[in-house]
N, C-alpha and C positions, 0 to 999 in steps of 0.2 A: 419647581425644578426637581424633585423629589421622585417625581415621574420618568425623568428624563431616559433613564439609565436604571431600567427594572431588574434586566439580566445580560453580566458583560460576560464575552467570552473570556475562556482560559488563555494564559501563554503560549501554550504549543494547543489549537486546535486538534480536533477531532480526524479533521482532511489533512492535517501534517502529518499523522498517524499512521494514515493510509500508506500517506506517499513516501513514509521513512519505514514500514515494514515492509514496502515491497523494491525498493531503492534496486537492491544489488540482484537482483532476479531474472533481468532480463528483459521485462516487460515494459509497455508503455502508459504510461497512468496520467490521466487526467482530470484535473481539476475544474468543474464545469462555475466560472465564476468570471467576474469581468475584467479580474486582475489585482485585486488586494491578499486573496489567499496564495497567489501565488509568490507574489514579492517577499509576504510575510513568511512561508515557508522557508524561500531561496536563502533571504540574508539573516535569517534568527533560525532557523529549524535544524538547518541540514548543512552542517561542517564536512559531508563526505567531497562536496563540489571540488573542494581545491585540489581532491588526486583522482576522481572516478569521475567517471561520465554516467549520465541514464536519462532514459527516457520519462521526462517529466514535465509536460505542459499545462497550460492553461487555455481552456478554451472561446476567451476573450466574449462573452457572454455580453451582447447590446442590451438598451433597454427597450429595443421594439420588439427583441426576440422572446424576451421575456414576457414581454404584454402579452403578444399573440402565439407564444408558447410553444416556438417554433422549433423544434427536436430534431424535425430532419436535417436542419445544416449542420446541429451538432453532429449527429451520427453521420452524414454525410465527409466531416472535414475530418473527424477519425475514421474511418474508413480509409479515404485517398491518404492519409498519414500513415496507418496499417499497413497500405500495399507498396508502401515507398520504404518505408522502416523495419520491416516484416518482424514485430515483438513475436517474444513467445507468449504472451498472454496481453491482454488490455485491461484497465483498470480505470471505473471511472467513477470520483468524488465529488458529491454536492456539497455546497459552501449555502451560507443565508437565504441569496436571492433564490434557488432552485425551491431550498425548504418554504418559501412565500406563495411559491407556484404552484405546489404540489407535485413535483418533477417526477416519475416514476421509471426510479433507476434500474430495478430490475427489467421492465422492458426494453429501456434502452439498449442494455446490456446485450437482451436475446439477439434484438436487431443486429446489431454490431456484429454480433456472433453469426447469426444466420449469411451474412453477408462477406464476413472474411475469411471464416471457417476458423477464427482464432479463439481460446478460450475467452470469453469475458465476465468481466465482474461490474455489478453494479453497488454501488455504497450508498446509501442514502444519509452522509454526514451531512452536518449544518454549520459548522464554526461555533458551534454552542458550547458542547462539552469538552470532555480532554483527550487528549492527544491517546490517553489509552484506552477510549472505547474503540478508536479507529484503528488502531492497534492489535485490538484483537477480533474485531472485526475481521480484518484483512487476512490474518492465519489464519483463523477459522475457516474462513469460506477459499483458501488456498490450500489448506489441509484437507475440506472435503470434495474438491474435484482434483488438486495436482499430484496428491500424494497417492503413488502406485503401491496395488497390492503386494504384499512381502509373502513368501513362504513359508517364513517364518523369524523369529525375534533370535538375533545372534547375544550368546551372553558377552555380556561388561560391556556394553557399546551404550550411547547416549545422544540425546539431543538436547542442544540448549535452545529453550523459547523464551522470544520477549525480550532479546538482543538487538536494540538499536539507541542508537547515540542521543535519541531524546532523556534518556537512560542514565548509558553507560557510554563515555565519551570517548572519541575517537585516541587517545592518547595513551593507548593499548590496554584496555579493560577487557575486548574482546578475546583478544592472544592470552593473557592473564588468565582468564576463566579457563581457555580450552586446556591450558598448561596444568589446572589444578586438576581437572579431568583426566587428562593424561598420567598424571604424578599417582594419582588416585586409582589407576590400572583400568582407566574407561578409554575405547575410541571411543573421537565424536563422529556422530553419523553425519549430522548436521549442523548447523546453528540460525536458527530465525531473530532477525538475517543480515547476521553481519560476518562475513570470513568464509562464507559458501555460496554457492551459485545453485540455479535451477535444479541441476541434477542432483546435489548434495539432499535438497531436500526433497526431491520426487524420493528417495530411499530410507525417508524419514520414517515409514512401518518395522525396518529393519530392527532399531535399537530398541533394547531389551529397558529400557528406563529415560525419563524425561527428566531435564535440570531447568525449572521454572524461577 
């Protein structure tokens, strides 16, 4: 029995990560799995549920699609959900079974993109690690396509990054933070991303200093 159980995942995975730094953004982010990452997210991850809406599915991943390693109905059923839902960006997370198959997210991704004309992203998480590689994964690779060039850095202005409730819990931590920033003689430009929307942080070049 020794064997059983070589390596368990963390509390808050990796593809929670994803789906709770890009929560309040606008976008539509999907979990490519057959439905336990997503339950685990919905009722342990993410307390925003009970006053915000977002776009955050699962893409109910069979097991003949997996055998035969069938990618176009995933791309296919984001797609027809893209053109019904119209995100400003697509987001799409692997869970276990993808990492078994060798799923290759960034392709996916291009596809989706080529086809919607929407930006996307692909993650290649597995449910293994923790909730903060996926985390920063996710800014990362939204800080280098969504954030537009600035003319220049305004002084005392600020961004807070690595702002979400896996964190810092919804029971005013966020307001708290901007408030000391404020006190402190800082705007906030932004905050990733909890208390700002899309645009807030497309202007994320703007501030003169980051609060990590």
């Amino acid at each position: 029995m020794k064997q059983t159980a070589g390596f368990i995942s963390t509390y808050a995975a990796d593809v929670s990560g994803v789906c709770s730094a890009l929560f309040e953004l606008g976008g539509m982010t999907v979990m490519h799995d057959a439905s336990g990452c997503n339950s685990t997210y919905n009722t342990h991850d993410e307390p925003r549920w009970f006053d915000m809406d977002s776009m955050v599915y699962i893409s109910g991943l069979s097991e003949i699609e997996a055998i035969m390693g069938d990618d176009d109905k995933l791309i296919g059923d984001i797609v027809s959900a893209a053109e019904e839902l119209a995100p400003r960006f697509i987001a799409v997370a692997g869970s276990p079974i993808p990492m078994v198959t060798g799923m290759d997210f960034d392709a996916v991704a291009a596809e989706i993109e080529a086809r919607t004309g929407i930006p996307a992203f692909g993650f290649s998480t597995n449910g293994m690690h923790s909730y903060l590689m996926g985390v920063s994964r996710a800014f990362e690779a939204f800080a280098e396509r969504m954030v537009q060039d600035s003319a220049g850095r305004k002084q005392r202005t600020a961004n807070i990054l690595g702002l979400t409730p896996l964190d810092f819990s919804v029971n005013g931590s966020a307001e708290s933070i901007r408030i000391f920033m404020e006190n402190a003689g800082y705007e906030v430009v932004s905050s990733w991303a909890m208390g700002s929307c899309l645009e807030d942080v497309e202007r994320s070049a703007e501030a003169s200093v980051n609060l990590v």
